[in-house]
C-alpha positions in Angstrom: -17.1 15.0 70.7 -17.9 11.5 68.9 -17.8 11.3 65.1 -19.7 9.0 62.7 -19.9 8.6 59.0 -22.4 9.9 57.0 -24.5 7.5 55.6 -21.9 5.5 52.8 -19.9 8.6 52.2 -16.3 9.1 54.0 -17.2 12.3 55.9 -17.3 12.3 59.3 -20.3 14.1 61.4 -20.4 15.1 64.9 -22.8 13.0 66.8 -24.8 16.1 67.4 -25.3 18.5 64.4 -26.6 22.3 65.6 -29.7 23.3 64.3 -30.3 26.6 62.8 -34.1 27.6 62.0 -34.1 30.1 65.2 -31.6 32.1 63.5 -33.4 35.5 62.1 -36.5 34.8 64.2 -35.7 34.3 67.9 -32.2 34.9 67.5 -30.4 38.1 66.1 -27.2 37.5 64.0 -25.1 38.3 67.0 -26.5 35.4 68.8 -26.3 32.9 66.0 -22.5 34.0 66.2 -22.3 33.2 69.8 -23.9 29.8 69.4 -21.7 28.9 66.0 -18.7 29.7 67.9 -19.9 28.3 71.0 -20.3 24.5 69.1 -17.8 24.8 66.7 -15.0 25.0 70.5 -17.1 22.0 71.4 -16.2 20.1 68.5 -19.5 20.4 66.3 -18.7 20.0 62.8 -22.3 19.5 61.5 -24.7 22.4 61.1 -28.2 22.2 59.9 -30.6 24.9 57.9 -33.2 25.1 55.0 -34.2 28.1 52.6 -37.4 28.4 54.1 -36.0 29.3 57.8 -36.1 31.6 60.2 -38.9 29.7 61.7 -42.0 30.1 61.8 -42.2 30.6 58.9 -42.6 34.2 57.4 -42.1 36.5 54.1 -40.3 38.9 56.0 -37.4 36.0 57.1 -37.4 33.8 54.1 -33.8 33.0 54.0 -32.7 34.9 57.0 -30.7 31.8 58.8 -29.0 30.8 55.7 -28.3 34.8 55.4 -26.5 34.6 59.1 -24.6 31.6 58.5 -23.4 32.8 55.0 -22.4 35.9 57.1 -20.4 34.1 59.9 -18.3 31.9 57.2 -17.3 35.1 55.6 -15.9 37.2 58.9 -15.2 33.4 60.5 -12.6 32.1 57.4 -14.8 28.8 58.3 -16.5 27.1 55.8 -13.9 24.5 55.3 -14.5 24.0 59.0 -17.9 22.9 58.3 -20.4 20.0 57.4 -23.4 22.7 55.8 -26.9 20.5 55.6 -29.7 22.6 53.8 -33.1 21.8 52.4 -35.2 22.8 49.5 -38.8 23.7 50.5 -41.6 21.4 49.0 -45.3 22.6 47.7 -47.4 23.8 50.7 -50.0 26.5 49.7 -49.3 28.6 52.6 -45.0 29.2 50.8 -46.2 31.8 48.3 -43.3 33.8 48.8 -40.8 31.2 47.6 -39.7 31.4 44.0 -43.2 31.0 41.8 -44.8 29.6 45.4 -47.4 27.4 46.4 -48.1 24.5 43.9 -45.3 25.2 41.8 -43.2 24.6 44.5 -41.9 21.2 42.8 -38.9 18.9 42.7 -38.6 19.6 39.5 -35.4 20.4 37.6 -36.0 24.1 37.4 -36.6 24.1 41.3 -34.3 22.3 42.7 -31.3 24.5 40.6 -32.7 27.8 41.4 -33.4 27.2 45.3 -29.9 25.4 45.3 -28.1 28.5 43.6 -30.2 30.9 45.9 -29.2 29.0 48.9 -25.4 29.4 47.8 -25.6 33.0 47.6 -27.3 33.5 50.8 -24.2 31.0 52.4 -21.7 32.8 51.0 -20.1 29.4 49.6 -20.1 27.4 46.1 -20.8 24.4 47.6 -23.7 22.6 49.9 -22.4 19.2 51.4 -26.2 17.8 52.3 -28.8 18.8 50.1 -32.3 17.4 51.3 -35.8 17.4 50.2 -37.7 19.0 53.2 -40.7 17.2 52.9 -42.4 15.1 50.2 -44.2 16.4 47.4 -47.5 13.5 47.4 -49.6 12.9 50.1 -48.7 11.2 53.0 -47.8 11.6 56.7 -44.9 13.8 57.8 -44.2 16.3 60.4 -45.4 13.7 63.2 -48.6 13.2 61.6 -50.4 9.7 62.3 -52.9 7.9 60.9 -52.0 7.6 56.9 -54.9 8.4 54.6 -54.3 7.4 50.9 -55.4 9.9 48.3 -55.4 9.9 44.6 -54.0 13.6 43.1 -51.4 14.8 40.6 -49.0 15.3 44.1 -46.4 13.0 43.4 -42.7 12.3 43.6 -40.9 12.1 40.8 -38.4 10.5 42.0 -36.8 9.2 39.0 -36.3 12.9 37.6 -35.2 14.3 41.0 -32.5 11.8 41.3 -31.0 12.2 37.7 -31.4 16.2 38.7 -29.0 15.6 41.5 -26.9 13.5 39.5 -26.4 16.6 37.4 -26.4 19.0 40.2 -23.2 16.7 42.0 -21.1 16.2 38.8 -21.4 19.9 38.7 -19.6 20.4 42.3 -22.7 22.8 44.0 -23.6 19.8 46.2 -21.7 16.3 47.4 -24.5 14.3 48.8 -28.5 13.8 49.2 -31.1 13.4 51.5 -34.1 13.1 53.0 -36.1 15.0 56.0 -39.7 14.7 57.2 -40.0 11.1 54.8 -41.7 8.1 55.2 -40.1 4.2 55.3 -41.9 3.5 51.7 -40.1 7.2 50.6 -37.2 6.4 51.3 -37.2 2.9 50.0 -38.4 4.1 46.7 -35.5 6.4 46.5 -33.2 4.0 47.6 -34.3 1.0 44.6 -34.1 3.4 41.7 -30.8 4.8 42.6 -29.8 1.0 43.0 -31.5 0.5 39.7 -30.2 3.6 37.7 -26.6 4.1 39.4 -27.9 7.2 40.8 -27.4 9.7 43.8 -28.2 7.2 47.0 -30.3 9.3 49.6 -27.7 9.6 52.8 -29.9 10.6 55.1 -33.2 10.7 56.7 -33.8 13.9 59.0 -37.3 13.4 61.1 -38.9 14.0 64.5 -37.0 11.2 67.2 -37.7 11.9 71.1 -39.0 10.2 73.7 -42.8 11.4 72.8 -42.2 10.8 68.7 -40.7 7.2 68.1 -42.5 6.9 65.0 -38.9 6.7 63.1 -38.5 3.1 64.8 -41.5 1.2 63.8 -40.0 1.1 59.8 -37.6 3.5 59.0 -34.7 2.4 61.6 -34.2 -1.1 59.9 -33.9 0.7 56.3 -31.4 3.0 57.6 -29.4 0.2 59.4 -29.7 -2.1 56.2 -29.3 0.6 54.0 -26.7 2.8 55.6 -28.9 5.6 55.1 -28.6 7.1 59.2 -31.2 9.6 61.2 -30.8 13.0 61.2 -33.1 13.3 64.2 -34.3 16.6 65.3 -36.7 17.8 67.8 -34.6 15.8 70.6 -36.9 17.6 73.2 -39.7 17.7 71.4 -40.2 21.6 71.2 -39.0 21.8 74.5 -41.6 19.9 76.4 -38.9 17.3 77.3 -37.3 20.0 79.1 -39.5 20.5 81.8 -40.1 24.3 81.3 -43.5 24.1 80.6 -44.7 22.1 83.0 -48.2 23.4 85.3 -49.0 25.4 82.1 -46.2 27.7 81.9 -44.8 29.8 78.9 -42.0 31.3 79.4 -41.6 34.5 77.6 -39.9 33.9 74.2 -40.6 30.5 74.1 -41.8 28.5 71.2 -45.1 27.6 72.6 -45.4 31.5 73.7 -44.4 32.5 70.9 -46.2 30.0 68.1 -47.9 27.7 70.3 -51.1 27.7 67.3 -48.6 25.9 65.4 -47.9 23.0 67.6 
């Protein structure tokens, strides 16, 4: 297994970093265990999940992977094994089972610390080592969308606040380092001047969509994370599974995403 530093910090990530968001939806708990183990003897050190998985997502899982993975560091003895990434959900008027829900869903002080301390007790651990915004709060393209649209609204980032949150948040010890997932170039630019500005929290890491149908990640953000140190969490390698070949001539195989949630995608 290769290792590489994470963003500016001196911890060093497995080139490939498993994904969770299956776990508590298509996977039980047993098979999470089988496929923590399974990387973990491979030399995975870097493991990936949010509080709004299982995915899709769904009232009745809310919390369910972070749940399994708390539960496998406890009978495991393995957190200090471990690189944990998590995320913090962002407004979306379909989440009204998370905390106060839909457009109170904000990065807002009050936010940010309960889904952090939520997240803790669910992982069985006091500390997160990548804490990431899971998608912007103003309007703008993410998820693979194309074709930016500018509107006017109250949705917007704070980002001045949400940095001097996190500031607070990683003197207190609950997390070591930020990031970004699902951002745009001019996002994470913005965050990257004002903690320039305001010696504040630098954003580590931008986790998006990066596969052979979805290069969007090279047209702006790839020369701010090389100039920036601030690297690609990339996920959806084979884009849902397309890139796989097993769902070629229309199939679905049974328990597949697309059979499964294909409406979604």
């Amino acid at each position: 297994m290769k290792y590489r530093k994470l963003g500016t910090t001196d911890i060093d990530v497995s080139v490939i970093c498993l994904g969770t968001m299956t776990f508590g939806e298509q996977n039980t708990q047993e098979e999470g265990f089988e496929q923590l183990d399974y990387a973990v003897d491979r030399g995975i050190n870097f493991i990936d999940t949010a509080e709004l998985y299982a995915i899709m997502p769904r009232k009745e899982t809310y919390g369910k992977t972070e749940e399994i993975i708390g539960n496998w560091f406890s009978k495991r003895n393995s957190r200090n094994k471990i690189i944990l990434a998590s995320k913090i959900a962002s407004k979306d008027s379909g989440l009204s089972w998370i905390r106060e829900g839909g457009p109170k869903l904000k990065f807002d002080k009050k936010n940010i610390n309960e889904a952090i301390d939520a997240s803790l007790k669910r992982l069985k651990t006091d500390y997160i080592d990548l804490y990431q915004l899971h998608w912007p709060e103003r309007k703008t393209n993410y998820f693979g969308r194309l074709g930016y649209e500018h509107k006017n609204d109250n949705s917007w980032n704070n980002f001045n606040e949400i940095l001097v949150c996190f500031d607070e948040i990683i003197k207190s010890g609950k997390v070591k380092y930020i990031g970004l997932s699902n951002e745009t170039a001019w996002g994470l630019a913005k965050f990257l001047e004002i903690s320039k500005a305001k010696n504040l929290p630098k954003m580590m890491s931008v986790q998006n969509p990066y596969n052979l149908l979805n290069r969007t990640y090279e047209v702006g953000l790839a020369e701010i994370s090389v100039r920036e140190e601030s690297g690609l969490l990339a996920y959806s390698p084979l884009a849902f599974g397309f890139l796989s070949g097993k769902y070629r001539n229309g199939n679905l195989p049974k328990g597949s995403r697309m059979e499964l949630f294909g409406q979604y995608f």
